[in-house]
C-alpha positions in Angstrom: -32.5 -4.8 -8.5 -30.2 -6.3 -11.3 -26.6 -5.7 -12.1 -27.3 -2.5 -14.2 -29.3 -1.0 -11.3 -26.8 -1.7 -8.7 -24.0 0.4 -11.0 -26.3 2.9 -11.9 -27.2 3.6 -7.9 -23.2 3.8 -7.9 -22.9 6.0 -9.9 -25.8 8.5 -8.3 -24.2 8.5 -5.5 -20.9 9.4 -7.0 -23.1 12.5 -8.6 -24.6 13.6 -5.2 -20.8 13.5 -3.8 -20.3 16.0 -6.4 -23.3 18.1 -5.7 -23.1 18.2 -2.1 -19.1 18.8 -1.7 -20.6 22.1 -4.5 -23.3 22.8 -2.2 -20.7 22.7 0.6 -18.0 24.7 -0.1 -18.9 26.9 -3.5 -20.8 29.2 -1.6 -17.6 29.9 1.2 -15.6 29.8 -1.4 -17.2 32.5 -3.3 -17.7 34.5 -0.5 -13.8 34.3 -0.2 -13.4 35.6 -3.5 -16.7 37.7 -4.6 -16.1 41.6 -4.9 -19.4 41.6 -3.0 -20.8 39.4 -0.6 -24.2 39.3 -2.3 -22.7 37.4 -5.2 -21.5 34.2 -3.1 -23.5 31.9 -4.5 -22.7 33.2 -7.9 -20.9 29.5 -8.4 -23.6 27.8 -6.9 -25.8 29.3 -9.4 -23.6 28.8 -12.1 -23.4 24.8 -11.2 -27.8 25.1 -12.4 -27.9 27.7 -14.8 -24.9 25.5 -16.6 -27.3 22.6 -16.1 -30.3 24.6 -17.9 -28.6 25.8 -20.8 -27.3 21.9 -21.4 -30.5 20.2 -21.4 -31.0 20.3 -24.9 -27.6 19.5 -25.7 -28.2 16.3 -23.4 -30.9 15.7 -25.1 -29.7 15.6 -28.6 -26.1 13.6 -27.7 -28.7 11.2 -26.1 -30.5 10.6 -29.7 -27.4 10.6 -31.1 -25.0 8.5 -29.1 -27.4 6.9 -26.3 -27.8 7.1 -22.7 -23.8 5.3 -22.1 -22.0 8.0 -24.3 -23.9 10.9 -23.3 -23.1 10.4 -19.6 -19.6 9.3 -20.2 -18.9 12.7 -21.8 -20.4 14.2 -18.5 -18.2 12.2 -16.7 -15.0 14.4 -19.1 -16.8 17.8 -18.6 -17.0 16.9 -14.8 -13.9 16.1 -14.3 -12.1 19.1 -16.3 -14.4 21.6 -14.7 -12.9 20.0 -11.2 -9.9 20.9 -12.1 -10.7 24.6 -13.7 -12.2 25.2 -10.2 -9.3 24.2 -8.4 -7.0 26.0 -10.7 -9.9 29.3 -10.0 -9.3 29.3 -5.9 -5.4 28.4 -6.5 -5.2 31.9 -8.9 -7.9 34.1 -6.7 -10.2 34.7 -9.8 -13.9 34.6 -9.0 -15.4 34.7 -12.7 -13.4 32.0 -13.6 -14.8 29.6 -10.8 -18.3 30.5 -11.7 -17.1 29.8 -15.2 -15.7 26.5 -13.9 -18.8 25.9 -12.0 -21.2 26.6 -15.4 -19.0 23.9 -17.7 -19.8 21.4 -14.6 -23.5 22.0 -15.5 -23.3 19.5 -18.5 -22.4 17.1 -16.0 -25.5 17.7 -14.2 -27.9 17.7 -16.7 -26.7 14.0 -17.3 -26.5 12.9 -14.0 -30.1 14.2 -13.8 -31.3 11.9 -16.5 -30.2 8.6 -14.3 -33.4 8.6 -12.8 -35.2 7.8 -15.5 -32.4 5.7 -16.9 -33.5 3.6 -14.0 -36.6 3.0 -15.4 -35.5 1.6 -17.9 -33.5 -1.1 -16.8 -36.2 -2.8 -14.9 -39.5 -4.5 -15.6 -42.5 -1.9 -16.5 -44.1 -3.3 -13.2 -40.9 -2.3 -11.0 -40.4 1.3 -12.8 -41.0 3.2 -9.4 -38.9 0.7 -7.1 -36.5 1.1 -9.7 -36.6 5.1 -10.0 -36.4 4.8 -6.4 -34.2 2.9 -5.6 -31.6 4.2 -7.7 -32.0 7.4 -5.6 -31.3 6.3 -3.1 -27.6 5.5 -4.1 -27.7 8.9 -3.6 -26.9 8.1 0.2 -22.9 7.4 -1.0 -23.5 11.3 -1.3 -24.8 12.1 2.0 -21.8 9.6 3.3 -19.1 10.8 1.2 -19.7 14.1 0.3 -19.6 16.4 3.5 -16.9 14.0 4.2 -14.5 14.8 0.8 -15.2 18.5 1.7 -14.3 18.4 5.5 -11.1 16.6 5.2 -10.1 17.5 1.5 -10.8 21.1 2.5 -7.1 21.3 4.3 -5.3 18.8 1.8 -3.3 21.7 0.0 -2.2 25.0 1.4 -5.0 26.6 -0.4 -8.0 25.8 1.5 -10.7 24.0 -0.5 -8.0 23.4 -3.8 -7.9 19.8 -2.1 -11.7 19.4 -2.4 -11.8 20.6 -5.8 -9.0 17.9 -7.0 -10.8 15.2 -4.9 -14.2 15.6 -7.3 -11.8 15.1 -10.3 -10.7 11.4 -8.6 -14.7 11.0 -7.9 -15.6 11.7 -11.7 -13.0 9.5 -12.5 -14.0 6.6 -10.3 -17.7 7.6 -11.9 -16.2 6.8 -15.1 -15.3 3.2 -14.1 -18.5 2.7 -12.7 -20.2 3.7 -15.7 -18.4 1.7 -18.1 -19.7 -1.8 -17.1 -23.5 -0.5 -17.5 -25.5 -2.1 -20.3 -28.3 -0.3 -21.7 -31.2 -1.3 -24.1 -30.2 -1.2 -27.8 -30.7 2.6 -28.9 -33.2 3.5 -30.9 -31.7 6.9 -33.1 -34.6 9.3 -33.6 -33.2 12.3 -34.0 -33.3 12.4 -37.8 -37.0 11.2 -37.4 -39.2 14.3 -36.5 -42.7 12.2 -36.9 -41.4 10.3 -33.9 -44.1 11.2 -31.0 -46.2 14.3 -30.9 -44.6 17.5 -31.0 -42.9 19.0 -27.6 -46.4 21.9 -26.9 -48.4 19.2 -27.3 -46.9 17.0 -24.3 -46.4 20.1 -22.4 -49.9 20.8 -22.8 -51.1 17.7 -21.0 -52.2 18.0 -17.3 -49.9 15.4 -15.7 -47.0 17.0 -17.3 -47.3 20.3 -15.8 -48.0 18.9 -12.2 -45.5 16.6 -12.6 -43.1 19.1 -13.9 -44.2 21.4 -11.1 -43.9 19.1 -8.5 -40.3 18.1 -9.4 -39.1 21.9 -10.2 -40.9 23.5 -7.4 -40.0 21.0 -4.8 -36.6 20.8 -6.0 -36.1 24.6 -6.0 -37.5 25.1 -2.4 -35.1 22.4 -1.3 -32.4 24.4 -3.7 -33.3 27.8 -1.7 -32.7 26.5 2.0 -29.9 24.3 1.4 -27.9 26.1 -0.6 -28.0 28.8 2.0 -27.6 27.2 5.0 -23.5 27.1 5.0 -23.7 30.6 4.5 -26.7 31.2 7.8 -24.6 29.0 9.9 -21.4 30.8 9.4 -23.4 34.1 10.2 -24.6 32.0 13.0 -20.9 31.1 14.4 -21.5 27.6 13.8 -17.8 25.9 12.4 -17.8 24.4 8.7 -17.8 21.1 10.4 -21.4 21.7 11.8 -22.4 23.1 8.7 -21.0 19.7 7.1 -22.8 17.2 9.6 -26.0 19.8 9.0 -26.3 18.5 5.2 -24.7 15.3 6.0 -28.0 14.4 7.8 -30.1 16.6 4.9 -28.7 13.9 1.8 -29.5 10.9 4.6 -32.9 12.4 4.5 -32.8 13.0 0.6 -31.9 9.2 -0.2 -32.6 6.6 2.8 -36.0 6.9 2.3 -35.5 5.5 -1.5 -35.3 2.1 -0.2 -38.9 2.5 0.6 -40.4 5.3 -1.2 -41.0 3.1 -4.3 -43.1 1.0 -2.2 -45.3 3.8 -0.9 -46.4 5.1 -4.3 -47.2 1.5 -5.3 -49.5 0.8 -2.2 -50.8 4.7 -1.7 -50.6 6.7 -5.3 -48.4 9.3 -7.0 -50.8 12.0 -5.7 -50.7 11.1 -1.8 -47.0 10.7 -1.8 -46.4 14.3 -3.7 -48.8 16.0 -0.8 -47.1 14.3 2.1 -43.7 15.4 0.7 -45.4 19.1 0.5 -46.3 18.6 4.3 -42.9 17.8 5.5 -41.4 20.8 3.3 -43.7 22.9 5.2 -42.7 20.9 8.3 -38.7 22.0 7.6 -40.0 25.3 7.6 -41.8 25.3 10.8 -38.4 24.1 12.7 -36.0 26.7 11.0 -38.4 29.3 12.4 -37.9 28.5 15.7 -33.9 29.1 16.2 -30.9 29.0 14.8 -29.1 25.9 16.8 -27.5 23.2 15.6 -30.4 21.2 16.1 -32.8 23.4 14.8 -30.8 23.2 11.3 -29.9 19.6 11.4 -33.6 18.5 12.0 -35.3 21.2 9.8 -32.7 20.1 7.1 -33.7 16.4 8.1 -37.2 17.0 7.1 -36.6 18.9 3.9 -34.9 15.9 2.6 -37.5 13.5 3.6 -39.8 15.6 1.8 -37.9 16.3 -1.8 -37.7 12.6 -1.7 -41.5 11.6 -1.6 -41.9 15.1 -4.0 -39.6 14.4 -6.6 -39.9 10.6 -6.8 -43.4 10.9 -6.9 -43.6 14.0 -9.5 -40.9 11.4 -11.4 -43.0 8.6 -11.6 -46.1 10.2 -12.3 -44.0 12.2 -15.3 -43.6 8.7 -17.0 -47.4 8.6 -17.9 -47.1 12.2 -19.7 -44.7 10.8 -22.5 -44.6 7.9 -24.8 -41.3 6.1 -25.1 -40.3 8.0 -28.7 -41.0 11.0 -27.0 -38.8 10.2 -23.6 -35.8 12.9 -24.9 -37.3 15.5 -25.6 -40.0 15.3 -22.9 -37.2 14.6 -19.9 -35.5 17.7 -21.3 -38.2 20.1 -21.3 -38.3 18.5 -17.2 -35.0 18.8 -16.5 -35.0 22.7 -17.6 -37.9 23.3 -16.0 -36.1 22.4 -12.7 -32.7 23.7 -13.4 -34.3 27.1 -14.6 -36.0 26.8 -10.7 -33.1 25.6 -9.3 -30.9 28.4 -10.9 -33.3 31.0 -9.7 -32.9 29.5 -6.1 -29.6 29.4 -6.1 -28.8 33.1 -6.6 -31.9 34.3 -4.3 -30.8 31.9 -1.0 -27.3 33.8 -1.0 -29.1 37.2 -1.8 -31.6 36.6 0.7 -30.2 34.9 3.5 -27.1 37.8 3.5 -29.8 41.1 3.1 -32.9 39.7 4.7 -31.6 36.8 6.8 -32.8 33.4 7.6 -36.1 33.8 8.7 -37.5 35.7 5.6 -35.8 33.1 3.6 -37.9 30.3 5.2 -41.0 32.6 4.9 -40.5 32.9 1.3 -39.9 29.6 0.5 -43.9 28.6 1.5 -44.7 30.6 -1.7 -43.4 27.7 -4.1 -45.3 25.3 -2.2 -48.3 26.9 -2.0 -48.1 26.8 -5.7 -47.2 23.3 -6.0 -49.9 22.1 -3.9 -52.4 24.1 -5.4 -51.4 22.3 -8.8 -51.4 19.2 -7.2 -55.4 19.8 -5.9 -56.1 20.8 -9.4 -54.8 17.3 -11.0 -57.3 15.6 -8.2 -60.0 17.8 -9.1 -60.2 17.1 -12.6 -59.0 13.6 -12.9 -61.7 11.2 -14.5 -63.1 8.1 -13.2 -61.0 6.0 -15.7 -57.9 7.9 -15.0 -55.0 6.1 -13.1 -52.8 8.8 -13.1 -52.7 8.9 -9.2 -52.5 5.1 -8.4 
């Protein structure tokens, strides 16, 4: 870990603040202010599908500006779109919160390229420490953020206006953070379209789509139960504040096991790692479908986080053999829409689901995705070749 590294694990966990305090209250909120209670996680949604439609905008700033500008001016949208959502609860308009909530997608389609920001910073024999590590910054989220939206939630008359206004102060803070990172020269090649092989040609290649499948499908089955689970526990009669200490515990799960994950793949393989994250997933899964107690959701939630962290930094680290370093933009794009396009799809179906069919049939459906995912993942081992290292 060098200097660089150290910020840039700040400034994850200043982005997971933001994403869980979103994951924490935008669902109540627009529950509060939805003309139908099926639409509740409309902002939620919004937050991803916002993401998605920036990706290639991302991608292009990036090739223009570099990796520093491009997430500065995330920083800007993130911390006007704080302030459009407070201003949305403060004047009772729902479409202008999930309006709010699709601007603050930009945001997220930067802070989703830190990871492999990360791996650049470090030595190409460190990349996965590196990746890893970085997420796990990611723990200031799981301190911070179901913290900033229990006790900003109150701040102002207006319930949640406070929490809103407190994310504008984080981005801010983010901002700071992000201004004493140095990153390797840029290299422009936007105006050079012979640079790398076209995009359906990377897309094409076998450890991009598992890797790509792995980090979309995993993310959007941990998208699906989390998103929901404010919404289940307040059907439940569980408080907001156990709701809060439910994915307090989930981000732990998420990012403590960074400090370590990075490790694993170096001693056991991409490959093992991604199946053992699809095992504790399923795990998750198994404990929701027992009951609906506090501890039932805190340790299922537990487990899911656990798991999207060996999934995703695995699927992550095996990406970084489907590109070459020319390609890196538009490559980590076509990713990163792949899982906000998941992710978006997720969003909208845990608040449909969980309020029509309830939480059970939500758990059950969410073994579909990683069926699929570990089906993709035996077909990689099936066809790998004697001189491939793809898995190690």
């Amino acid at each position: 870990m060098n200097r660089n590294l150290w910020l840039l694990a700040a400034a994850q966990g200043l982005f997971l603040t933001n994403n869980v305090t979103f994951i924490a209250i935008n669902g109540l909120v627009g529950l509060s202010l939805a003309p139908r209670g099926w639409l509740a996680t409309l902002p939620v949604m919004g937050y991803v599908v916002g993401g998605a439609l920036s990706t290639g905008l991302v991608a292009r700033t990036q090739q223009r500006l570099g990796r520093k500008a491009s997430f500065q001016m995330g920083l800007l949208v993130a911390f006007a779109s704080a302030l459009l959502c407070a201003y949305s609860v403060l004047s009772h308009q729902f479409w202008v919160l999930v309006a709010a909530t699709l601007i603050a997608g930009y945001y997220s389609a930067n802070g989703h390229l830190y990871r492999f920001a990360a791996a650049e910073l470090a030595a190409p024999d460190y990349r996965e420490k590196a990746v890893s590590l970085v997420m796990a910054g990611g723990l200031l989220g799981a301190v911070f953020g179901p913290n900033l939206a229990r006790y900003s939630k109150s701040l102002v008359s207006v319930p949640f206006v406070g929490a809103y206004l407190a994310l504008a102060a984080v981005a801010l803070l983010c901002m700071v953070v992000m201004a004493g990172l140095k990153f390797p020269p840029h290299a422009d090649h936007a105006t050079d379209t012979t640079a790398g092989r076209p995009l359906w040609v990377i897309v094409r290649e076998p450890v991009f789509i598992v890797s790509t499948a792995g980090a979309a499908l995993g993310y959007g089955v941990m998208n699906l139960l989390m998103a929901a689970t404010p919404l289940a526990m307040q059907i439940c009669g569980l408080p907001f504040e156990d709701a809060a200490l439910a994915l307090q515990w989930h981000v732990i799960g998420m990012f403590a096991p960074g400090f370590f994950t990075g490790h694993l793949i170096r001693r056991f393989g991409v490959l093992p790692m991604m199946g053992v994250g699809i095992l504790l997933n399923a795990a998750c899964i198994a404990v929701a479908l027992t009951g609906t107690q506090l501890h039932q959701f805190v340790l299922g939630l537990f487990l899911l986080g656990v798991g999207w962290n060996f999934l995703f930094t695995a699927s992550t680290t095996l990406s970084l053999r489907a590109y070459r370093p020319e390609e890196k933009d538009r490559a980590q794009a076509a990713i990163n829409f792949c899982v906000f396009a998941v992710m978006a799809v997720t969003s909208f179906a845990s608040g449909a689901l969980v309020t029509t069919q309830g939480w059970t049939w939500l758990n059950l459906g969410s073994l579909v995705p990683l069926l699929v995912t570990g089906l993709a993942l035996l077909w990689l081992v099936l066809r790998r070749q004697p001189t491939d290292n793809s898995w190690t």
